[in-house]
ZAMARGU-4260 file (C-alpha; in steps of 0.2 Angstrom, whole numbers, plus 5000, padded with zeros to 4 digits):
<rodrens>
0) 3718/4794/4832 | 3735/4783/4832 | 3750/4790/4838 | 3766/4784/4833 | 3781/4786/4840
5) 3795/4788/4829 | 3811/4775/4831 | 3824/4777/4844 | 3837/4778/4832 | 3836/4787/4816
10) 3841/4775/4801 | 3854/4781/4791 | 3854/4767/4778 | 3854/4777/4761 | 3837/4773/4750
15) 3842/4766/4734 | 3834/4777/4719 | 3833/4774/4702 | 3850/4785/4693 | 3836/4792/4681
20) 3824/4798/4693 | 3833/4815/4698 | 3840/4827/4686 | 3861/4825/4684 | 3871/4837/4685
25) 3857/4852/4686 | 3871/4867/4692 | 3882/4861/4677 | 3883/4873/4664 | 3887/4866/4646
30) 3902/4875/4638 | 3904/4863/4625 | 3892/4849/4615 | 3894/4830/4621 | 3902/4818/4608
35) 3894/4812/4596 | 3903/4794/4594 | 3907/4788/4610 | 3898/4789/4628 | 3900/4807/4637
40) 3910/4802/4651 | 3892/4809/4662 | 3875/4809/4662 | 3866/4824/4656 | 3849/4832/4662
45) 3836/4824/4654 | 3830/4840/4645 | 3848/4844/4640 | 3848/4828/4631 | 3831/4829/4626
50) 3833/4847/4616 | 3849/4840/4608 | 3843/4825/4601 | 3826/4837/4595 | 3836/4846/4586
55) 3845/4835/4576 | 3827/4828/4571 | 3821/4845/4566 | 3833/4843/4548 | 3822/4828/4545
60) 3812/4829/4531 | 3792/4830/4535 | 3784/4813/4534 | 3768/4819/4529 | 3777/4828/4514
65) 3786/4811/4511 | 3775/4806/4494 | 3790/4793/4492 | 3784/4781/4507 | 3770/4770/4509
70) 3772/4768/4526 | 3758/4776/4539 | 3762/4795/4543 | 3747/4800/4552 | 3738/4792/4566
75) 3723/4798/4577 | 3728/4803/4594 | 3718/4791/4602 | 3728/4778/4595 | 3744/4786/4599
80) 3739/4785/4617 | 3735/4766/4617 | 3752/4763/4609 | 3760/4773/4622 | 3750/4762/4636
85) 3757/4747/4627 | 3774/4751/4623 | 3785/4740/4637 | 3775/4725/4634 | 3785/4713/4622
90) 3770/4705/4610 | 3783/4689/4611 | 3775/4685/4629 | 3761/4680/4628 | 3758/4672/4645
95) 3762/4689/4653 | 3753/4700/4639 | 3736/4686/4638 | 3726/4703/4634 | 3737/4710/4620
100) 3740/4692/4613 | 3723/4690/4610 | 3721/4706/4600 | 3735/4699/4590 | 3724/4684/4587
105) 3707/4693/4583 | 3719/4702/4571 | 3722/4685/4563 | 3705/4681/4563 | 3698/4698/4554
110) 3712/4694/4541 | 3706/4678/4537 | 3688/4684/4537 | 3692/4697/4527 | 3704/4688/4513
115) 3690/4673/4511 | 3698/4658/4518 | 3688/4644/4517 | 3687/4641/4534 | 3693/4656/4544
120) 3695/4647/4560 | 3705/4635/4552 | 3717/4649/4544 | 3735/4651/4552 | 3742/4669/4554
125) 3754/4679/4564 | 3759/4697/4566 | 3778/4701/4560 | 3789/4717/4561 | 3784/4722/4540
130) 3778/4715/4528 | 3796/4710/4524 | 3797/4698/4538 | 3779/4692/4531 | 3784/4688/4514
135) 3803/4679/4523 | 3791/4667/4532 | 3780/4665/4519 | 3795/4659/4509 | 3801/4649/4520
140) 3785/4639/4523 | 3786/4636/4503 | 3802/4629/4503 | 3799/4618/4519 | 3783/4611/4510
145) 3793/4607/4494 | 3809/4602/4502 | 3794/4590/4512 | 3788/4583/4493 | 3803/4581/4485
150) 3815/4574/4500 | 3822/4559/4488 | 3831/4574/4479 | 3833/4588/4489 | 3847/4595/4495
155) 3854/4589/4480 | 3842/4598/4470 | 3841/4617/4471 | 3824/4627/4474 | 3818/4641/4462
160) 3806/4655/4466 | 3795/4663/4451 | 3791/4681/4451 | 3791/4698/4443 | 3807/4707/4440
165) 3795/4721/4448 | 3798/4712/4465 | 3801/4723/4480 | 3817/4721/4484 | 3814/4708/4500
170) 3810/4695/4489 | 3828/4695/4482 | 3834/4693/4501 | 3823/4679/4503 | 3833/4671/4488
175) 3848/4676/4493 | 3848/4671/4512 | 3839/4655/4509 | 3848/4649/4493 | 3832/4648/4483
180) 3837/4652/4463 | 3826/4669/4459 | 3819/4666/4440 | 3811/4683/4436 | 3799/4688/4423
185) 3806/4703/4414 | 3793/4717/4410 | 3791/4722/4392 | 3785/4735/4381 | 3770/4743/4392
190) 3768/4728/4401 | 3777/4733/4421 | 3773/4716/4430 | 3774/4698/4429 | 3764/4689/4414
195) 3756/4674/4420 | 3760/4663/4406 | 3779/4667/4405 | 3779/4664/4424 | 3771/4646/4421
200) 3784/4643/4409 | 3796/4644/4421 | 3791/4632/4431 | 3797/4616/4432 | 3799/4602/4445
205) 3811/4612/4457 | 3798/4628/4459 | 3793/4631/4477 | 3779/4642/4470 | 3774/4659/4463
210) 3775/4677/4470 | 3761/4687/4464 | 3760/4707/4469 | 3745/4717/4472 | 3753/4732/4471
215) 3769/4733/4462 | 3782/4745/4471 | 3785/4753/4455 | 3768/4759/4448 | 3755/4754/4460
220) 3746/4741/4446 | 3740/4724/4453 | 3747/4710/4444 | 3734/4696/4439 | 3730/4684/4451
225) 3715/4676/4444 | 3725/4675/4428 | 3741/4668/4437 | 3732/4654/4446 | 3723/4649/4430
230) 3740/4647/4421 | 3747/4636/4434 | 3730/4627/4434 | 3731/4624/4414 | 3751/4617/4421
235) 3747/4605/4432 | 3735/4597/4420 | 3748/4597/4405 | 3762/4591/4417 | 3756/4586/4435
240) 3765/4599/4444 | 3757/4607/4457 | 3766/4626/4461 | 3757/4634/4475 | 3756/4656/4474
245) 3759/4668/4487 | 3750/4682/4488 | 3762/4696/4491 | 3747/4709/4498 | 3760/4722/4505
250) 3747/4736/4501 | 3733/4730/4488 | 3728/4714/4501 | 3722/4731/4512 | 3713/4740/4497
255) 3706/4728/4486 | 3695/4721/4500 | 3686/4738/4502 | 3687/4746/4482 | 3687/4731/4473
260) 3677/4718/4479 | 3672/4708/4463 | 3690/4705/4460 | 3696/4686/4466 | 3713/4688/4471
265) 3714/4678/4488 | 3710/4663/4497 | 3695/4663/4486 | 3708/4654/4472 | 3711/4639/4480
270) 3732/4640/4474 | 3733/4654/4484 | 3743/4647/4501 | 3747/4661/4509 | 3747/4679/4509
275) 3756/4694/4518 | 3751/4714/4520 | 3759/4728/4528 | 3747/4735/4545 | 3761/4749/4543
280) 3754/4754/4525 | 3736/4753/4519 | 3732/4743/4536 | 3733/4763/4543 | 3745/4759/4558
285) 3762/4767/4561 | 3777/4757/4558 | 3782/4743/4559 | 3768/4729/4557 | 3764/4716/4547
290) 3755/4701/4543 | 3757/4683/4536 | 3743/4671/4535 | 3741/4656/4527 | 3726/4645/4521
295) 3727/4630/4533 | 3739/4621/4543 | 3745/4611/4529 | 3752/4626/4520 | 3763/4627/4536
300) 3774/4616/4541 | 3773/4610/4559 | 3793/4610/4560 | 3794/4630/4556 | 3783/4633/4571
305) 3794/4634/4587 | 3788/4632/4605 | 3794/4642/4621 | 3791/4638/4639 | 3804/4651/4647
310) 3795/4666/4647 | 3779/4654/4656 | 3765/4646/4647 | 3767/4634/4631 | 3773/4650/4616
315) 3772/4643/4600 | 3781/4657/4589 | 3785/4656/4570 | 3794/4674/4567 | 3811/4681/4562
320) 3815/4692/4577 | 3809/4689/4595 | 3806/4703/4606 | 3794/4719/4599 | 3783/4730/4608
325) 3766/4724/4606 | 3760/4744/4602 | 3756/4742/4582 | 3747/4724/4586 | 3736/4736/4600
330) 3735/4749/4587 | 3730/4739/4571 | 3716/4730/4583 | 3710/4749/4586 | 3710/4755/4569
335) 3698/4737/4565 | 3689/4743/4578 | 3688/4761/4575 | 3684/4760/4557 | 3676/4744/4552
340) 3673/4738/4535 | 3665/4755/4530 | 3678/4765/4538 | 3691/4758/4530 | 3679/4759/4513
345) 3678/4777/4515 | 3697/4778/4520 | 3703/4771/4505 | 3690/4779/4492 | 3696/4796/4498
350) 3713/4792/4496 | 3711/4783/4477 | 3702/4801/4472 | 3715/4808/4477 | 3727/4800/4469
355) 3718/4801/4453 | 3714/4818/4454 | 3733/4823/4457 | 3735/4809/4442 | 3723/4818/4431
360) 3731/4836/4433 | 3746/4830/4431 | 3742/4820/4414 | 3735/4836/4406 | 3751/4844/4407
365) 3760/4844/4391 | 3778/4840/4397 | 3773/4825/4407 | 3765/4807/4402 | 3756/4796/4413
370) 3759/4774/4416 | 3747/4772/4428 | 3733/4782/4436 | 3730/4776/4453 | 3715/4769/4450
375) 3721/4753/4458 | 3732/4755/4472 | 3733/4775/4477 | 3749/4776/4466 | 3752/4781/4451
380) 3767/4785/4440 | 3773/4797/4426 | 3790/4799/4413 | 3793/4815/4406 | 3786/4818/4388
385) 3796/4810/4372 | 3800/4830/4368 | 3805/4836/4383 | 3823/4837/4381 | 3829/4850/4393
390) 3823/4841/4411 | 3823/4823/4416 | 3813/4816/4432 | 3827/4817/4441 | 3829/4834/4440
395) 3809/4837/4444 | 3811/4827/4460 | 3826/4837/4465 | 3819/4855/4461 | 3802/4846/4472
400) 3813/4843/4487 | 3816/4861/4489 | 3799/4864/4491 | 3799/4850/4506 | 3791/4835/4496
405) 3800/4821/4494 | 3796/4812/4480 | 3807/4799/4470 | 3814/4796/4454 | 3820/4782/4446
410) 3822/4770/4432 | 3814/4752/4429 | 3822/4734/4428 | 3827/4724/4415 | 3820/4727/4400
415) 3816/4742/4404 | 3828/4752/4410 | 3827/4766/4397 | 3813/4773/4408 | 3814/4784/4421
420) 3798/4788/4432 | 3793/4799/4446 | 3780/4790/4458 | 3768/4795/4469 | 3760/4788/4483
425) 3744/4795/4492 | 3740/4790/4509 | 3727/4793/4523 | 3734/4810/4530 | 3738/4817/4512
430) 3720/4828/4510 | 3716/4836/4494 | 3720/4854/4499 | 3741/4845/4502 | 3736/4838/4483
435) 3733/4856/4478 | 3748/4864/4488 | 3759/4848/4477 | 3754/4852/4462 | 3754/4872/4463
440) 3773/4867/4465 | 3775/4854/4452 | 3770/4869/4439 | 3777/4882/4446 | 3794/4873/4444
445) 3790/4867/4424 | 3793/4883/4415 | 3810/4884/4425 | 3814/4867/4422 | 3811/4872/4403
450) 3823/4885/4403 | 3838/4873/4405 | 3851/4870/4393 | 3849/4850/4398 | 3844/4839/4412
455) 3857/4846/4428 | 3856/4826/4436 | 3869/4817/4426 | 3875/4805/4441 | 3855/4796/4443
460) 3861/4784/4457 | 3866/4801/4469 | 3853/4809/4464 | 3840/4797/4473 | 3852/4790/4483
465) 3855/4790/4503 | 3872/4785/4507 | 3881/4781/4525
</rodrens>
């Protein structure tokens, strides 16, 4: 055995520590609570600060209540743990993170596999922050491609985008922050999404190309791709213009694929240049992720694609943002492997049952009236009944928050804007016993809502409202 003789002279050289390794403070009793808009002038323990920022959280509503959002409110734990593992590692580096990048890429590939490209080796994808950011590149890569055709006029010329005026709202901030002229199609009569013909008719030389939904935000309806394609087929031969379509998948491009399969929708129609979904929505992966994918490099331009050599290797990168943890890619790559083509079938079935079945009870109520079923995407909206005078929707979803679901109310664009609906969204998570639980609520609260003089919500916008 070794002995070791211990050093002449002790070193006193302080060890340097990391400040958050010990507890601060731990004899300090608090007397008062730290501020709230500026830095406390020191550190607390971390379980001081820990319990305060809890509670705070605790007036949050429940997210698996939330019947407002589409986004993913309930993961397996397993999948919690792999995003945990991968939370410090930025998904932007990709010569560090070779591993996680590569799940990004199979991602891509499973996409392009799934949505019917041509040639899925050939297809062009990324991972974004939403779908948001999905449909801002997507955008972009349109106006790049027609700036590229028509560069004897252009900048002199100004770009139009064709789409529904049931759009969800990023679509406006692409126009806005890109100067791109939004022409929308209005809905009219029953008709809540864009019309294929009246979107063709608005195109004319200056259209960087279509946005078709599948899925529209406000009644869960898939607008008519086939049809839309078509109609800008029927254009080009009438006038020669070409108008590409974006495919603006957000939740339906994760659906469809699974429930309805004989419906052509996707790179299947060969218009369709790109297309976008949510991994944070249908995809069954906790926020925020998203994808963009396009047909082939032609449908994006070389230009947009930026290369970086500072954090090592050759990175080229084509997003908004720059730095994000690489956890949703890790966990989107889990949940494909997890539940495969059936899994995600049987995921998605059960939550379309549900969906219709809360559709269905509520559509045999007297007081209520059904636009959509959810036999499409999982949502479905309703209006209150033409004799129902003494409560309006806005007062059902305030009277449903006090039971702890939150579920909005509001009314349609232009030209509709004399109706106002209540929409639900079913997700994975939101089983058929929480169906039950909803709608015990829900008619509960209509014979009370019957007793009143007149709908109580007069001010609609504070009604749904959240402010700053």
């Amino acid at each position: 055995m070794a002995l070791h003789k211990g050093p002449e002279k002790h070193d006193e050289r302080p060890v340097s520590v990391n400040p958050f390794f010990g507890e601060a403070n731990p004899v300090v009793e608090m007397t008062e609570a730290p501020p709230k808009h500026r830095l406390p002038d020191a550190p607390l323990p971390p379980t001081t600060a820990a319990q305060i920022v809890h509670d705070e959280l605790m007036l949050d509503g429940n997210s698996r209540l939330n019947l407002a959002t589409f986004v993913t409110t309930w993961m397996e734990p397993q999948a919690g743990v792999l995003m945990a593992e991968c939370r410090d590692k930025n998904m932007i580096d990709k010569d560090e993170y070779p591993r996680t990048a590569e799940l990004e890429r199979r991602c891509v590939a499973i996409l392009a596999d799934l949505w019917n490209a041509p040639d899925p080796s050939a297809a062009v994808g990324c991972s974004t922050t939403g779908s948001s950011e999905a449909c801002m590149l997507a955008g972009m890569a349109l106006k790049r491609r027609w700036a590229k055709r028509n560069a004897d006029r252009y900048p002199g010329a100004r770009p139009n985008l064709i789409m529904g005026i049931n759009v969800q709202v990023c679509w406006e901030k692409f126009c806005n922050f890109w100067e791109v002229e939004a022409r929308l199609v209005p809905m009219e009569g029953d008709r809540y999404h864009l019309d294929p013909q009246a979107a063709a008719e608005l195109c004319d030389e200056n259209t960087i190309g279509v946005v078709g939904i599948l899925g529209s935000t406000f009644d869960g309806s898939y607008e008519p791709i086939a049809d839309l394609c078509a109609a800008l087929d029927a254009l080009q031969e009438r006038t020669g213009l070409d108008v590409p379509v974006h495919v603006d998948g957000a939740s339906g491009a994760m659906v469809a694929p699974f429930l309805d399969e004989e419906l052509v929708w996707d790179f299947r129609l060969p218009r369709v240049a790109s297309i976008n979904t949510s991994g944070h929505k249908y995809g069954l992966v906790y926020p925020g992720v998203g994808w963009a994918l396009w047909r082939d490099k032609e449908a994006l331009p070389e230009e947009l694609v930026f290369r970086v050599n500072y954090l090592g290797g050759d990175m080229p990168t084509f997003a908004l943002n720059f730095s994000r943890p690489g956890s949703q890619v890790v966990a989107q790559y889990y949940t494909f492997l997890r539940l495969g083509r059936e899994g995600y079938r049987a995921v998605q079935q059960s939550t379309r049952d549900t969906a219709r079945y809360v559709a269905g009870r509520i559509g045999a109520l007297d007081d209520f009236r059904l636009l959509t079923h959810g036999d499409e995407l999982p949502v479905f909206a309703f209006t209150t009944a033409a004799d129902v005078t003494s409560y309006d929707v806005f007062d059902v979803s305030r009277r449903l928050r006090e039971n702890g679901w939150l579920v909005p109310a509001y009314t349609f664009p232009a030209n509709r804007e004399d109706l106002s609906v209540i929409r639900i969204v079913c997700r994975n998570g939101f089983s058929h016993d929480l169906a039950d639980l909803f709608l015990d609520d829900l008619t509960r609260l209509v014979p009370e809502l019957r007793r009143q003089p007149h709908p109580l919500t007069r001010d609609k916008e504070a009604a749904t409202g959240f402010h700053h």
